[in-house]
C-alpha positions in Angstrom: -24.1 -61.0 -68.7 -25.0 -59.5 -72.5 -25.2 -56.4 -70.9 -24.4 -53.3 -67.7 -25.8 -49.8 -68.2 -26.4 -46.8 -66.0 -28.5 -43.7 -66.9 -29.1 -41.1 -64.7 -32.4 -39.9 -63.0 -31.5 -36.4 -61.4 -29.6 -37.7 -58.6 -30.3 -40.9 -59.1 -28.4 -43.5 -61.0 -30.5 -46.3 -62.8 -29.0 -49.6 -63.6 -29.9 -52.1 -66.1 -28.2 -55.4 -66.7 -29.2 -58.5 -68.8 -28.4 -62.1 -69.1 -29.1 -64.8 -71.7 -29.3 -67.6 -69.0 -28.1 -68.2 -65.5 -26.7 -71.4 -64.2 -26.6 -71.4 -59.9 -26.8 -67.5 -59.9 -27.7 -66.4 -56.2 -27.7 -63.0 -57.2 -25.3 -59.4 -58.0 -23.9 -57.2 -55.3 -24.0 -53.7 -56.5 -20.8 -52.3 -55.7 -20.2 -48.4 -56.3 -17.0 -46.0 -55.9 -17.7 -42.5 -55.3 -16.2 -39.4 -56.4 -13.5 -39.6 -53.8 -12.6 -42.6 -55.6 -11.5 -44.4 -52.2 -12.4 -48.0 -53.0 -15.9 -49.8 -54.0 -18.9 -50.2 -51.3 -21.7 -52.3 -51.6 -25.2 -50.2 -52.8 -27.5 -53.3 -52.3 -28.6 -56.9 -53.3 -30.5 -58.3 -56.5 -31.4 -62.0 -56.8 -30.9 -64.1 -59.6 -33.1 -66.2 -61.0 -30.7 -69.3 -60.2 -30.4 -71.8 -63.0 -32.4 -70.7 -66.6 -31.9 -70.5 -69.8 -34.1 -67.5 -70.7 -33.4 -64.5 -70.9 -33.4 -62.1 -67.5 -33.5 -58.5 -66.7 -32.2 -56.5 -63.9 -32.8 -53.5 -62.5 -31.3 -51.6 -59.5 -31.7 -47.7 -58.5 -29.0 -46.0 -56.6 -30.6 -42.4 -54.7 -29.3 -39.0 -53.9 -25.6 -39.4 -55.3 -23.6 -36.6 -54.2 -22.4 -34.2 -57.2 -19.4 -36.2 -59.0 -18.4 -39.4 -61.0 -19.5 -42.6 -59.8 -18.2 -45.6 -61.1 -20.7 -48.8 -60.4 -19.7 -52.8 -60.6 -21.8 -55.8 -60.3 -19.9 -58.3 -58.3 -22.2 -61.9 -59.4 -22.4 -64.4 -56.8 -23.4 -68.2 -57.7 -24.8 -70.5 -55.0 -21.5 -71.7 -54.2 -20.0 -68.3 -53.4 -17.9 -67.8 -56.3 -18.0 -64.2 -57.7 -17.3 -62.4 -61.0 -17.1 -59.0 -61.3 -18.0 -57.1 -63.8 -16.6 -53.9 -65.9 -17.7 -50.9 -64.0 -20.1 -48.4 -66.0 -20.1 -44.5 -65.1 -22.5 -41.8 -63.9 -21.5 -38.4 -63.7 -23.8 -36.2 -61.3 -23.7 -32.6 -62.5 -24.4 -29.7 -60.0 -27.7 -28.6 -59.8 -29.0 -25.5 -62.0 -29.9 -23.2 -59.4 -28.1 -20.3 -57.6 -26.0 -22.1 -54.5 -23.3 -21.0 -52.1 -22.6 -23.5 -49.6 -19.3 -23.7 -47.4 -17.2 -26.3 -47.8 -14.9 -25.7 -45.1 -13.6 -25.6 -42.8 -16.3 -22.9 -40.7 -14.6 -21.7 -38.6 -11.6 -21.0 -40.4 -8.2 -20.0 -39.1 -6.3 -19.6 -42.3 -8.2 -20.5 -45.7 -11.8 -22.0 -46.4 -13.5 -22.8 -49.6 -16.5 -22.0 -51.0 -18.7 -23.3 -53.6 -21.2 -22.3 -55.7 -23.4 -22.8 -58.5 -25.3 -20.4 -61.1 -28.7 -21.6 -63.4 -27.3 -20.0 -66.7 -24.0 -18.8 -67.7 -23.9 -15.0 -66.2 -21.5 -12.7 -64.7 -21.0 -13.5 -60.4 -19.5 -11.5 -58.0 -18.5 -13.4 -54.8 -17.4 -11.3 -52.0 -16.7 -11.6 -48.2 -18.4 -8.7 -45.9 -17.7 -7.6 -42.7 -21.0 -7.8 -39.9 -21.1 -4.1 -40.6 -21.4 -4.2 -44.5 -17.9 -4.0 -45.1 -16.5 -5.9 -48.0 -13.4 -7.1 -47.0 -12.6 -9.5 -49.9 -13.5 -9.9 -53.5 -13.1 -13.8 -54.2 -14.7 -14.1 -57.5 -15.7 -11.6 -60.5 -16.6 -13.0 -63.9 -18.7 -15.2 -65.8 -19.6 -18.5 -64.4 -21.0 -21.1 -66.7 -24.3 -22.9 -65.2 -24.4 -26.4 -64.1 -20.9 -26.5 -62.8 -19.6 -26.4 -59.1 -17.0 -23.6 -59.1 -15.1 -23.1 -55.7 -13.5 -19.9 -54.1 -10.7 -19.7 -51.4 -11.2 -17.4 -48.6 -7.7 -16.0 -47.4 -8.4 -15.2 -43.1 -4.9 -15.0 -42.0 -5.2 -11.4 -42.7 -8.9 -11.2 -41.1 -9.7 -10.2 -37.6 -11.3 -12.9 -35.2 -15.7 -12.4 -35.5 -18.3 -13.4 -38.1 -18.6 -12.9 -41.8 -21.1 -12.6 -44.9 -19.8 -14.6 -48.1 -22.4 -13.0 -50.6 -22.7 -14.2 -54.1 -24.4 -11.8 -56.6 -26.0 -12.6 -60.3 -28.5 -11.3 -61.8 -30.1 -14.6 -61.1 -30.1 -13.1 -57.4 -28.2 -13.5 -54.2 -27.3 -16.0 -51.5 -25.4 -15.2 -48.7 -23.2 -18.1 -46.2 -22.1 -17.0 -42.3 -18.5 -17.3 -42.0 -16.5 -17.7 -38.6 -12.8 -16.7 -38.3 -11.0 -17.4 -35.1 -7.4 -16.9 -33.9 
């Protein structure tokens, strides 16, 4: 292999790989660790062009990539099932630019839960927990947030009665607003 890149394509990671000729290739594996960085999983299959000595090209997509760093791996195969890997190449999925708050978990929550959340541009954001009557009963964030990047919030309910909950983000940008259970 002459060479292994990966661009990304929103969510998408594009790989492109070339070789200056091929003797008994069957074909890559596309191997791919995720963000959680628990071990490599095949993505999918590309022939080879078996035995040549012109030059090939390779392309494989990978779709809707959670937000993180992936690392990919090609893992060639020849026709008599010996493989080579190859160096991994990275892709690092940003969060997207647009006003989010999503629970992470756990909902319901007995003790802690996190949220997280995303702005378009770099602005002030005030994340608070409300009561079903309009309360606010916690303040979890209240500062500048810069855009593009997952920030995450603890909710404290030890202190919280049983019932449901608003977790409200507010920019200028607008609001979003996540239901929160709390149980005993």
């Amino acid at each position: 292999m002459t060479a292994f890149r990966a661009s990304l394509d929103g969510t998408a990671a594009v790989l492109q790989w070339e070789t200056s000729s091929e003797t008994d290739n069957a074909g890559f594996e596309v191997q791919r660790q995720g963000p959680d960085a628990s071990g490599y999983v095949d993505e999918g299959f590309v022939e080879g062009a078996g035995t040549t000595n012109e030059p090939q090209q390779y392309r494989f997509r990978a779709e809707e990539l959670e937000t993180g760093e992936h690392q990919f791996r090609l893992r060639q195969v020849d026709t008599e099932g010996t493989a080579t890997l190859s160096d991994p190449v990275t892709v690092r999925v940003r969060p997207p630019r647009v006003l989010s708050l999503e629970a992470r978990g756990p909902n319901p929550v007995r003790t802690t839960a996190q949220l997280s959340f995303t702005v378009p541009e770099t602005q002030t954001a005030q994340v608070s927990l409300y009561s079903v009557l309009g309360q606010r009963v916690q303040v979890l964030h209240d500062q500048p947030a810069q855009a593009g990047q997952e920030h995450v919030v603890t909710i404290s309910a030890g202190q919280l009665s049983s019932g449901i909950y608003f977790a409200r983000i507010s920019t200028p940008s607008g609001t979003r607003t996540q239901k929160i259970v709390v149980v005993d």
